[in-house]
N, C-alpha and C positions, 0 to 999 in steps of 0.2 A: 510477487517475487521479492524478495527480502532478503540484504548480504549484511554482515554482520563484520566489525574489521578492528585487527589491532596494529597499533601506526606508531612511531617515534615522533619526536618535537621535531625532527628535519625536515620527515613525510610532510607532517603537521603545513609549514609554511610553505611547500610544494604547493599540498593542496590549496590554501586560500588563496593563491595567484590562477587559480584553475577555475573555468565555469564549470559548475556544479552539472552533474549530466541526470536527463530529465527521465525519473523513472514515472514510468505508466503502472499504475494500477486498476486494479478490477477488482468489486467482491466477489467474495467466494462463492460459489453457487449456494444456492438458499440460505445466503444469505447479504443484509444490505450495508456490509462491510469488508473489511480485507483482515484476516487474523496469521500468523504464524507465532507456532512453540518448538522452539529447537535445543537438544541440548544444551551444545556451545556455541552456532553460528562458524561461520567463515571465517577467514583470516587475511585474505586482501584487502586493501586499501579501498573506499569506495565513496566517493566524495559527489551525494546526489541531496537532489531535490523534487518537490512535490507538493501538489494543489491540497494535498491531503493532512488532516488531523493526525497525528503521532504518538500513542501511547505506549513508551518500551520502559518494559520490566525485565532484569539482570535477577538474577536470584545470589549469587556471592559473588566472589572473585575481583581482583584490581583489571583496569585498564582506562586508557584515556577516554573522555568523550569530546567530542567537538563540535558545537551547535552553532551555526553562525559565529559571531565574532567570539566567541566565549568558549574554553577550550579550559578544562581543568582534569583532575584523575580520580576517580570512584574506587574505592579498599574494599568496599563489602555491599559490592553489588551498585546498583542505580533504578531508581523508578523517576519517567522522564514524561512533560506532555509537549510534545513538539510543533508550534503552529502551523500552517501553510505557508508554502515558498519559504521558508528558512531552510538553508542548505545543512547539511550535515554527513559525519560519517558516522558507522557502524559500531556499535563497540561490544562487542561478547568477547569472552575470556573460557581460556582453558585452563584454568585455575583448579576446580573441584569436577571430579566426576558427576557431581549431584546438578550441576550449575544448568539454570531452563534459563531461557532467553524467550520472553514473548513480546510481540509487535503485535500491536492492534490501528488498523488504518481507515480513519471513517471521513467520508467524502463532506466536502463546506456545505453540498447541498442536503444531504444526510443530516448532518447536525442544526444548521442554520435554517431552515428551510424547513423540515419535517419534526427532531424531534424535538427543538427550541419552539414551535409554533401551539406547543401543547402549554396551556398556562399553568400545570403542575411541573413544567420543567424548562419554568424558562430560567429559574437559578444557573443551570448549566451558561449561561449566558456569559456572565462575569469570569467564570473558569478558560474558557474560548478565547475574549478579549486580554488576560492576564496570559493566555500559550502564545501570544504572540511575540512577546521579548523571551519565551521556553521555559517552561518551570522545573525546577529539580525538591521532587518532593524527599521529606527526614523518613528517618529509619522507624517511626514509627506511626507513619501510613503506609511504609511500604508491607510493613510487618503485619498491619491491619488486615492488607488487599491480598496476602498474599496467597492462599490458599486460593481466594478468586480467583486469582490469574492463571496460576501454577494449573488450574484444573477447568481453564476458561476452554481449552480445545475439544474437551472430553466430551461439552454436554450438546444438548441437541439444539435446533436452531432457536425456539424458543425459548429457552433457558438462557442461551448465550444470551441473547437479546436482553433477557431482563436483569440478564449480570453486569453487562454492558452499562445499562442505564444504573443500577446500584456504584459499578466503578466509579461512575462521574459524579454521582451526588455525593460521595466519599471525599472523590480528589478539590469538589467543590465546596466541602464544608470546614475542609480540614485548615489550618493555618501554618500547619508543619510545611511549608516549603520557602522554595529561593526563588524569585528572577534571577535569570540568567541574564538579561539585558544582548539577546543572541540578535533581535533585529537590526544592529548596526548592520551583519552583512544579510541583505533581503533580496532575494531575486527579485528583478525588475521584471512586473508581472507587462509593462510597455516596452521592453528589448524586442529587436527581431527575433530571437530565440523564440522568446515563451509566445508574442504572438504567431510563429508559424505552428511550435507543438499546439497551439488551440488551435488552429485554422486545421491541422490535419487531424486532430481528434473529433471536431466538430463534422468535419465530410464523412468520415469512417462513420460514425454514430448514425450519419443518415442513409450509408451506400452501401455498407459494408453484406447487404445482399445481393446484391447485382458484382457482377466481375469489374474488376477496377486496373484501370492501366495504370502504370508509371507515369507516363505523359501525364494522364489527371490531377495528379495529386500533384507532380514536380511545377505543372502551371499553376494552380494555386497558391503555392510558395513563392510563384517568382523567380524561381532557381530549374537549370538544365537537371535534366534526369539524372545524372553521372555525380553532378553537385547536389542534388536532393538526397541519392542515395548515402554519399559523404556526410551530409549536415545531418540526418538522420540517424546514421550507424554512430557520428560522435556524440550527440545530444542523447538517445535512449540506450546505447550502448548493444541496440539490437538492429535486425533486419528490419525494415517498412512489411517485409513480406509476415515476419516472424509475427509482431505485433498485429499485424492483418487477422493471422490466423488465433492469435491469442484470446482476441476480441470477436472473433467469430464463434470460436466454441466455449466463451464466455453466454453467451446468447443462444448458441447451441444448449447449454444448460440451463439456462432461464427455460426455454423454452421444453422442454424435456419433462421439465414440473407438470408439465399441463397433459394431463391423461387424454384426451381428446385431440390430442395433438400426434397428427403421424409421422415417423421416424423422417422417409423421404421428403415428407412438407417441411417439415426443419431442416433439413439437407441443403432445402433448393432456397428456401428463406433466408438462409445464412449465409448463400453467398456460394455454396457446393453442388457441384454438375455432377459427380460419379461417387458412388456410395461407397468402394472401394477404399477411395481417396477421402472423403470424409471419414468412415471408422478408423482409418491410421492416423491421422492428424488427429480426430478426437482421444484417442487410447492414448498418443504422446504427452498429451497434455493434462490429461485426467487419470490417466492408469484401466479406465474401462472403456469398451466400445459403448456407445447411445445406448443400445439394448438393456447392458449390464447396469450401467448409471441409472436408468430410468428405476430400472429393479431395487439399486440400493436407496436410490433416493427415497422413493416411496415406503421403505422397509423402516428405514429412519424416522419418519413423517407419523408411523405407527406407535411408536414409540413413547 
């Protein structure tokens, strides 16, 4: 989920007296990352943060950006890597009809963990430890990458994947960029905030098949049901319920991969008692029922 925002200098010092509200992500089924390409993007105001790596590509157009403490205005577009826990807002522009906005969002254990641990890539290493004060790469890496990105949603998962890995050794060899110097403002990864968004992403990750009560989760917070729900809806900006199900037919999809795998057995593994109720929730969120998805997935995988 990806919102995109154009904000005046007043917004501007609104937001930095505001905690940053904690967006959850998931990759996208088949694959082990999170991408969106939008025209132009949103237009509210949307002052979040996330455990997650950040690569956004503006293709033309002015508007503000603001990464942590660092806050300036982009004339012809912006290519950005944004590190974890740095707060930020949105910035696409309705500038040109032409104008693509892509976000690509790859998890610390993703990169750090999986594809740094391969010794043909651990170059990317230095790129990583440099996004953490935010990089704003020149006009002519952006111009380089661009065609990549611009047509990074088109290809199939394998493709992506090894465009992905070409982006990074690009954005990591290049010398065309700025620090931003954005970690002045850094979420406190020790706040009661961020340690309760881990404490309830960490139980969902383990339960999120069996039925889950309010009480459960509002006791491991520490906090009454009523305040659990509150510190939840202001922190992710969604329902506990919402996010429940998001993360279920995220897994729902994972699982869907798997030919051998029965419709119902994913149903009841995920956490769903009436098949009814699981193809509408799943359709909501994906656009197909299980059946339909399992169909295109596969059709794709051919490819």
């Amino acid at each position: 989920m990806i919102y995109f925002v154009i904000y005046n200098t007043s917004k501007l010092k609104y937001q930095i007296t505001m905690n940053p509200i904690f967006e959850t992500i998931q990759p996208i089924p088949g694959n082990s990352f999170s991408y969106t390409c939008d025209a132009y993007g949103a237009t509210e105001p949307f002052w979040h943060i996330h455990p997650e790596y950040e690569i956004v590509y503006i293709k033309n157009g002015s508007s503000e950006q603001h990464i942590g403490s660092h806050h300036s205005k982009y004339t012809n577009g912006t290519l950005l890597l944004i590190g974890p826990n740095i707060p930020h807002s949105n910035m696409g522009n309705f500038d040109f009809e032409d104008n693509i906005a892509v976000v690509i969002q790859m998890s610390r254990d993703f990169l750090e963990n999986k594809v740094c641990e391969f010794q043909e890539l651990k170059f990317i290493n230095n790129l990583l430890l440099r996004s953490k004060q935010g990089i704003f790469f020149g006009n002519e890496v952006k111009n380089e990458l661009k065609y990549k990105l611009e047509n990074f949603e088109s290809l199939d998962s394998y493709s992506r994947f090894v465009s992905l890995l070409e982006i990074l050794k690009t954005l990591s060899n290049t010398n065309d960029y700025t620090l931003l110097n954005a970690s002045a403002v850094y979420y406190d990864k020790d706040s009661n905030s961020y340690t309760r968004v881990s404490q309830i992403n960490l139980f969902v990750t383990n339960n999120y098949h069996r039925p889950i009560q309010l009480c459960e989760i509002a006791n491991i917070t520490g906090l009454t049901e009523s305040s659990f729900s509150r510190f939840f809806k202001q922190i992710t900006g969604k329902t506990f319920i919402t996010f429940l199900n998001e993360y279920r037919i995220h897994k729902a999809c994972e699982f869907l991969a798997d030919k051998k795998s029965n419709i119902s057995e994913i149903m009841y593994n995920t956490g769903f008692n009436e098949a009814a109720h699981f193809t509408r929730v799943f359709k909501k969120y994906t656009g197909y029922t299980p059946r339909e998805y399992r169909i295109q997935l596969h059709k794709s995988t051919k490819l």
